[in-house]
TORLODO-174632 format. One record per residue: x, y, z of N, C-alpha, C in turn. Coordinates in pm, whole numbers, plus 50000, padded with zeros to 5 digits. Layout:
BEGIN
n_x = X	n_y = Y	n_z = Z	ca_x = X	ca_y = Y	ca_z = Z	c_x = X	c_y = Y	c_z = Z
...
This chain:
BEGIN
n_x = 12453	n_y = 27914	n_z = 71195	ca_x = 12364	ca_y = 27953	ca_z = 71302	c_x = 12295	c_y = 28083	c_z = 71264
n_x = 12128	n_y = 28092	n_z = 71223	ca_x = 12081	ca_y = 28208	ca_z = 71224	c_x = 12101	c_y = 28316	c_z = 71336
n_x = 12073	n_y = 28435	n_z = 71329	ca_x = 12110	ca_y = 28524	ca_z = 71388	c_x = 11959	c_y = 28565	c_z = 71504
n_x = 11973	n_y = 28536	n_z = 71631	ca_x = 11826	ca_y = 28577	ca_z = 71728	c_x = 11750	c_y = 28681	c_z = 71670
n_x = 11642	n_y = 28623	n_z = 71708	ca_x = 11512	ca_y = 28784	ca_z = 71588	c_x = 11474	c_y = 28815	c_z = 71769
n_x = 11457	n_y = 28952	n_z = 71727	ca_x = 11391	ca_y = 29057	ca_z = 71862	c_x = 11257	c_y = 28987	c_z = 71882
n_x = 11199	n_y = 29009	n_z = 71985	ca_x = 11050	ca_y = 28979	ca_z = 71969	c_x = 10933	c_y = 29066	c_z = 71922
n_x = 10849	n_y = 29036	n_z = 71884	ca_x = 10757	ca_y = 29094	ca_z = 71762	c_x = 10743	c_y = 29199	c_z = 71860
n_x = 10686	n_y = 29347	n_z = 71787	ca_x = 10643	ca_y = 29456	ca_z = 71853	c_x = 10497	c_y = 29424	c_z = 71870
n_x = 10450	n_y = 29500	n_z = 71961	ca_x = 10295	ca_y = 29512	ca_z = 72021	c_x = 10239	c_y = 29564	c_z = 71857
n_x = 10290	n_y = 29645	n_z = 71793	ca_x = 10184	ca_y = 29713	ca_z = 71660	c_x = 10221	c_y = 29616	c_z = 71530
n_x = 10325	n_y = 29466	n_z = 71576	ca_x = 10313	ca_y = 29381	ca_z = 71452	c_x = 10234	c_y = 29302	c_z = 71526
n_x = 10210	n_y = 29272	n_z = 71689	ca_x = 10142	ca_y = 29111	ca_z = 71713	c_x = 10002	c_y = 29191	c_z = 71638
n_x = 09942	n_y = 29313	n_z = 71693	ca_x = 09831	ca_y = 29352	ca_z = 71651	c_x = 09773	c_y = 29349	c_z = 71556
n_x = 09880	n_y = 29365	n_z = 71430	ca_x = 09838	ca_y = 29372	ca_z = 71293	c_x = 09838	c_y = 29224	c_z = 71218
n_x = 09908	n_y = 29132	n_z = 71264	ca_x = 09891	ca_y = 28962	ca_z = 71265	c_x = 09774	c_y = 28910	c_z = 71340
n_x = 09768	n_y = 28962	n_z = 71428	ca_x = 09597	ca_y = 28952	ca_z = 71526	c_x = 09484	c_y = 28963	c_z = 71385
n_x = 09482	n_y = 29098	n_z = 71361	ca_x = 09380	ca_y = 29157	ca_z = 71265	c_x = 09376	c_y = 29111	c_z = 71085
n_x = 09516	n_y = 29072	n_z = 71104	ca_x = 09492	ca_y = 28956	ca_z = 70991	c_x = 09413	c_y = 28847	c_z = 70944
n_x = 09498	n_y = 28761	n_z = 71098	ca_x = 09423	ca_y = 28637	ca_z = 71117	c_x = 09305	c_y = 28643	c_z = 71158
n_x = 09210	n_y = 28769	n_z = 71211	ca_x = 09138	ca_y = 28759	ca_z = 71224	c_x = 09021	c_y = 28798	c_z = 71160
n_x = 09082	n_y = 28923	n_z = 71135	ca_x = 08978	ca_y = 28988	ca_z = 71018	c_x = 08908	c_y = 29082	c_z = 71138
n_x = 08797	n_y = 29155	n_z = 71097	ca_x = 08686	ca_y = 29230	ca_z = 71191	c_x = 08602	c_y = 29158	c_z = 71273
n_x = 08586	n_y = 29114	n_z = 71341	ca_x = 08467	ca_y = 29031	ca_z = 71413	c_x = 08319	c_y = 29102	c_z = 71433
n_x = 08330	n_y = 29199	n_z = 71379	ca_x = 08209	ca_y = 29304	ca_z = 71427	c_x = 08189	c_y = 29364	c_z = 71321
n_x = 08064	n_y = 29324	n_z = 71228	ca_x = 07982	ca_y = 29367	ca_z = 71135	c_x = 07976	c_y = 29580	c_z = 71153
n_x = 07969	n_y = 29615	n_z = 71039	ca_x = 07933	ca_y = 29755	ca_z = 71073	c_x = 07829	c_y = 29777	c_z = 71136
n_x = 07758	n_y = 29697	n_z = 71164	ca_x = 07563	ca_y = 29716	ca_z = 71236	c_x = 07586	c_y = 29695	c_z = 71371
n_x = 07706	n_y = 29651	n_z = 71410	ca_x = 07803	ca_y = 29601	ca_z = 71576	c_x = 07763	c_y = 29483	c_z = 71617
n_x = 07680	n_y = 29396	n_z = 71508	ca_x = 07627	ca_y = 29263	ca_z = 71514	c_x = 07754	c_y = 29171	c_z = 71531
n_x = 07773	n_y = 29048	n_z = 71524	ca_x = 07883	ca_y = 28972	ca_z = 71498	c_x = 07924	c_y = 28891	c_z = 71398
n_x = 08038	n_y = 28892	n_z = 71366	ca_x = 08051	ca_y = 28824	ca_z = 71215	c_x = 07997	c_y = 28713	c_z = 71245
n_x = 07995	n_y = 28640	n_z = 71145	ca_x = 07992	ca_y = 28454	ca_z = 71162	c_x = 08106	c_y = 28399	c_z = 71237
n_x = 08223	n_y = 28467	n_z = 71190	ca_x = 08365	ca_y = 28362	ca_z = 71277	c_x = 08377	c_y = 28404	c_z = 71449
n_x = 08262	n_y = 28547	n_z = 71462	ca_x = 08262	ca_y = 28572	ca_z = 71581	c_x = 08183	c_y = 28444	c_z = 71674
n_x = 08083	n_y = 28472	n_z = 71557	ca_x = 07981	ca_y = 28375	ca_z = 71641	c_x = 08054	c_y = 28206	c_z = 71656
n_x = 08091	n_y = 28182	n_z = 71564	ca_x = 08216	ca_y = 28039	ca_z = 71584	c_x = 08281	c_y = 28029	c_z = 71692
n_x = 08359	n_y = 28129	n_z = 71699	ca_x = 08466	ca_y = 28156	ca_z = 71809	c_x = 08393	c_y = 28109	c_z = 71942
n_x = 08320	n_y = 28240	n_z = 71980	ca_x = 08208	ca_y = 28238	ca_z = 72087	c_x = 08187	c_y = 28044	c_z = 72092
n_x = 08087	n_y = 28020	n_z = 72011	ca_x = 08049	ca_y = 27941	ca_z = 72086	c_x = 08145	c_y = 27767	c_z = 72098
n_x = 08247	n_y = 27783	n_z = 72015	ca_x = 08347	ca_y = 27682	ca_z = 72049	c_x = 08387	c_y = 27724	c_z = 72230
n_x = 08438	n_y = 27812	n_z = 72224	ca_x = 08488	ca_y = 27837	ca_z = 72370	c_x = 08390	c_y = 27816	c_z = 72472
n_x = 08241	n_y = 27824	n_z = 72442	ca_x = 08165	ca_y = 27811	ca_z = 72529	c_x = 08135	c_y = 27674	c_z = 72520
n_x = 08147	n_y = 27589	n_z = 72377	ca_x = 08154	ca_y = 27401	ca_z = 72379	c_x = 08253	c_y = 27346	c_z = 72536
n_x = 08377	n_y = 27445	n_z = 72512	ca_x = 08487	ca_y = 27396	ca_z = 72569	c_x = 08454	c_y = 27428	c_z = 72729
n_x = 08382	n_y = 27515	n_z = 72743	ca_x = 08382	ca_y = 27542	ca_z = 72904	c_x = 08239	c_y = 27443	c_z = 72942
n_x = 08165	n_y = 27396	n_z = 72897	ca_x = 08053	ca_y = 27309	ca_z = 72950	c_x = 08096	c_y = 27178	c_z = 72940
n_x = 08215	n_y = 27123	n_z = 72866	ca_x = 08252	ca_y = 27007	ca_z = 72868	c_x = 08372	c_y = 26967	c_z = 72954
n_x = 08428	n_y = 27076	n_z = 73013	ca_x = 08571	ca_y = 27091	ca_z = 73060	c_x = 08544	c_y = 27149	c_z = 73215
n_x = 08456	n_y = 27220	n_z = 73250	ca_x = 08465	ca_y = 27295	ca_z = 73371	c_x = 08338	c_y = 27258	c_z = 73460
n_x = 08326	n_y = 27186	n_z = 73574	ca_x = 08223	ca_y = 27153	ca_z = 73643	c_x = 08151	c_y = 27274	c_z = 73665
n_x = 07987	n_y = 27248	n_z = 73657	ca_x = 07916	ca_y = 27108	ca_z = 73641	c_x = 07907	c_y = 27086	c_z = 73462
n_x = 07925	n_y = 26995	n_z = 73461	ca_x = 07958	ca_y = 26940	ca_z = 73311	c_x = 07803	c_y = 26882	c_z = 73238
n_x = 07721	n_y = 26864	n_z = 73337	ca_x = 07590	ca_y = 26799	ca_z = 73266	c_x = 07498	c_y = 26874	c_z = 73251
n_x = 07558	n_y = 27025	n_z = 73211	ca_x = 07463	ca_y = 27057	ca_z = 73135	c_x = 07508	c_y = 27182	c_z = 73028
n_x = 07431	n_y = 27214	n_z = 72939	ca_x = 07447	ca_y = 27262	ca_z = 72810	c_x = 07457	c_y = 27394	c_z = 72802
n_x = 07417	n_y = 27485	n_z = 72944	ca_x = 07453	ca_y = 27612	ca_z = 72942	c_x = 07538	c_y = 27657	c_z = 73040
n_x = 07538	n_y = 27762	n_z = 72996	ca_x = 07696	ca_y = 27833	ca_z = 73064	c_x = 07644	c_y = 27860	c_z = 73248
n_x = 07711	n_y = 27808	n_z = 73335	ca_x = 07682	ca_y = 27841	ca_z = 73469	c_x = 07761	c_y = 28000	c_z = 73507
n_x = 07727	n_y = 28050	n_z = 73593	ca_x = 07801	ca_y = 28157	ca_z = 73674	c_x = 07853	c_y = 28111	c_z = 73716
n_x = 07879	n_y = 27975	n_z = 73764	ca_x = 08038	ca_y = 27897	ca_z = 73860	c_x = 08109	c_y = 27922	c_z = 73711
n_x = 08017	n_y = 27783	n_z = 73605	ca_x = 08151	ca_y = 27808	ca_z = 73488	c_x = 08216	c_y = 27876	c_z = 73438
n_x = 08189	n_y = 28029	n_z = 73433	ca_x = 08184	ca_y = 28136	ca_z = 73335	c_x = 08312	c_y = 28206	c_z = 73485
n_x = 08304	n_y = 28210	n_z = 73618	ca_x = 08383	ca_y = 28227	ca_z = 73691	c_x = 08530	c_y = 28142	c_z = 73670
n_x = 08492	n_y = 28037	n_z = 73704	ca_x = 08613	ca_y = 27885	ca_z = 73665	c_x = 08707	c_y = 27926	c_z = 73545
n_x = 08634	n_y = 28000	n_z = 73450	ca_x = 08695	ca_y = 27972	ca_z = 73316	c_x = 08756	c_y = 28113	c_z = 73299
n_x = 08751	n_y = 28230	n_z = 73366	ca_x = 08797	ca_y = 28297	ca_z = 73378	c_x = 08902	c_y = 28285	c_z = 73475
n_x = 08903	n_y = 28263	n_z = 73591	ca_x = 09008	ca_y = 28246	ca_z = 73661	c_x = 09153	c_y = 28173	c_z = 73577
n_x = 09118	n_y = 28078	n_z = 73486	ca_x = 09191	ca_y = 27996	ca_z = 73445	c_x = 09314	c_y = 28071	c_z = 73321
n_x = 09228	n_y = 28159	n_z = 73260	ca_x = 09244	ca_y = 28269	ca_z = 73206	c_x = 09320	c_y = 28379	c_z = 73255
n_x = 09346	n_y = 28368	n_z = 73378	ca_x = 09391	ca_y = 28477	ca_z = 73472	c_x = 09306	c_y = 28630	c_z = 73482
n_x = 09187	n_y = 28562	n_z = 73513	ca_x = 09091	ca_y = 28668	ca_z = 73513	c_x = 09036	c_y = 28644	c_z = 73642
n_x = 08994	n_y = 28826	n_z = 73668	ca_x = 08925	ca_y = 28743	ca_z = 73829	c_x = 08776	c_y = 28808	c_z = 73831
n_x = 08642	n_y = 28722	n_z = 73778	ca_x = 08548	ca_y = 28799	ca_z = 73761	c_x = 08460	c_y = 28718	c_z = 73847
n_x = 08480	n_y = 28638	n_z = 73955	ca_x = 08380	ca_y = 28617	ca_z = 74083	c_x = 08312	c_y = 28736	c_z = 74115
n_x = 08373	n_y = 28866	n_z = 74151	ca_x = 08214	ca_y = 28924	ca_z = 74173	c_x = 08127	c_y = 28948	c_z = 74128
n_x = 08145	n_y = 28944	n_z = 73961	ca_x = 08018	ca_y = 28946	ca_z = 73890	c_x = 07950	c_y = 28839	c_z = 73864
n_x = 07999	n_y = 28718	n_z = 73835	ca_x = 07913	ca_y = 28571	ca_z = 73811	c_x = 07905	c_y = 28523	c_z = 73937
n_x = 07949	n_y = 28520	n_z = 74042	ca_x = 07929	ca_y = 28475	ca_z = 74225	c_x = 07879	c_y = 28573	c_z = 74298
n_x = 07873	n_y = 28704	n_z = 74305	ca_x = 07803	ca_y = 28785	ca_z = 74426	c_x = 07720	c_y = 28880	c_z = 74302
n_x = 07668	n_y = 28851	n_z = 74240	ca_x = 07583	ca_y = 28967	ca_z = 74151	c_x = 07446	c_y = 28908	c_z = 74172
n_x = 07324	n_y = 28980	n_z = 74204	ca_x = 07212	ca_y = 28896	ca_z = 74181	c_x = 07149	c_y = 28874	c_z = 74036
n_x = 07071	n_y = 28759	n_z = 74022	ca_x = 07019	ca_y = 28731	ca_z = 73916	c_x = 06962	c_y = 28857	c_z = 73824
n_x = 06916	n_y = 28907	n_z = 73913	ca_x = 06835	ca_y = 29034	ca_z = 73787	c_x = 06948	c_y = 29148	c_z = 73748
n_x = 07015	n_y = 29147	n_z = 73837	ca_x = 07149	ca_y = 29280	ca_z = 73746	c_x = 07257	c_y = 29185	c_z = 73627
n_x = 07287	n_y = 29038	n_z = 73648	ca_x = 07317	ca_y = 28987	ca_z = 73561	c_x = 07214	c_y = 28978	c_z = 73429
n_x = 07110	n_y = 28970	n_z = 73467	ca_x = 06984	ca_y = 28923	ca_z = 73331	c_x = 06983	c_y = 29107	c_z = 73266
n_x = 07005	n_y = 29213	n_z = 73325	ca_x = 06971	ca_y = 29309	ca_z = 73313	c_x = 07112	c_y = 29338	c_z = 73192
n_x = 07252	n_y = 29307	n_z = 73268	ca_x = 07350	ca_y = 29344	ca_z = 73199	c_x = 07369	c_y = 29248	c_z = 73022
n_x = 07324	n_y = 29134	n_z = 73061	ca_x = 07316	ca_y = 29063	ca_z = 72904	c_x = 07190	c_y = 29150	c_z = 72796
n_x = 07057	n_y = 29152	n_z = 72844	ca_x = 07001	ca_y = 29222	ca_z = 72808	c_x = 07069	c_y = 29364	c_z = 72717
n_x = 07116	n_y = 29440	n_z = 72809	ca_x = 07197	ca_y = 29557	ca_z = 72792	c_x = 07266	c_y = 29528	c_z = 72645
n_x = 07336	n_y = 29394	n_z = 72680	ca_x = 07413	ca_y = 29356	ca_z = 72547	c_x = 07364	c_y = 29318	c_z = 72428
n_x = 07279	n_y = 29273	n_z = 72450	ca_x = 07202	ca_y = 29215	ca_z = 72321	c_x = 07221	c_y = 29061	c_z = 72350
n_x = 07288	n_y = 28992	n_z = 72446	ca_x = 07264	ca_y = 28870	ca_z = 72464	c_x = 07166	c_y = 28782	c_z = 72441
n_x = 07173	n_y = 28656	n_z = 72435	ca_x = 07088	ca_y = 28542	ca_z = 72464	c_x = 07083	c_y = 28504	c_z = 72545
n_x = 07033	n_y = 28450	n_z = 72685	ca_x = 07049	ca_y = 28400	ca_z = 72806	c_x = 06903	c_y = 28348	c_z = 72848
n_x = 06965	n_y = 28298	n_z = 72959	ca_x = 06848	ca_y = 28177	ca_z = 73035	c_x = 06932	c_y = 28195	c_z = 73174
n_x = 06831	n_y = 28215	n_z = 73285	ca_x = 06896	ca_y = 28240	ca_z = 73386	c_x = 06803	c_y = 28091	c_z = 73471
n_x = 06846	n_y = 28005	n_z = 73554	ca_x = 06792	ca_y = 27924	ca_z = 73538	c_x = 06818	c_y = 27916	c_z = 73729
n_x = 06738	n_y = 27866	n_z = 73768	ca_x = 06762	ca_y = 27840	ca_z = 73932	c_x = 06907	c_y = 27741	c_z = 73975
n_x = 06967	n_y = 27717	n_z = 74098	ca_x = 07090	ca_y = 27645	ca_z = 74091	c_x = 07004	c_y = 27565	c_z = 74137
n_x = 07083	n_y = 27436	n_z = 74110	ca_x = 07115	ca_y = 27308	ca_z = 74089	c_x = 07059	c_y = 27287	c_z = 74314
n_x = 06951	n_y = 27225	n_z = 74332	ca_x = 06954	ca_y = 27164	ca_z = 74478	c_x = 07056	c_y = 27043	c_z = 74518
């Protein structure tokens, strides 16, 4: 019978994090390529997985939904924010976005 191992410390999960991951953020604060992978698999997974499903960009319901699920609670920013302080804050980021009217 092997002998129980402790559980990993916070400064080994970190340094196995940064392994496996490498930098995600170019020195220019652009994004690597595996960033940009990452990103947009997870965003494949939330337009195919989280209603409304028929369509190809990210909703403020979805982007709420998929956080909650996450154990995140960011309804007030994708549900009570208006359109132009959301378009304002991607902007801010350097985002890509399309803010698009809801669904009648």
């Amino acid at each position: 019978m092997s002998e129980p191992q402790a559980p990993p410390s916070e400064e080994s999960k970190q340094r196995n994090a940064q392994q496996y991951w490498g930098y995600l953020f170019n020195p220019d604060k652009t994004a690597t390529a595996k960033l940009e992978r990452l990103l947009c698999g997870i965003a494949s997974i939330i337009t195919r997985t989280v209603e409304p499903t028929d369509s190809p960009d990210l909703t403020p319901t979805q982007l709420a939904a998929f956080y909650r699920s996450v154990s995140g609670n960011y309804d007030p920013l994708f549900l009570a924010t208006a359109p132009e302080s959301i378009a304002f804050i991607y902007r801010s980021l350097g985002c890509l976005y399309s803010l698009q009217p809801p669904a009648s």
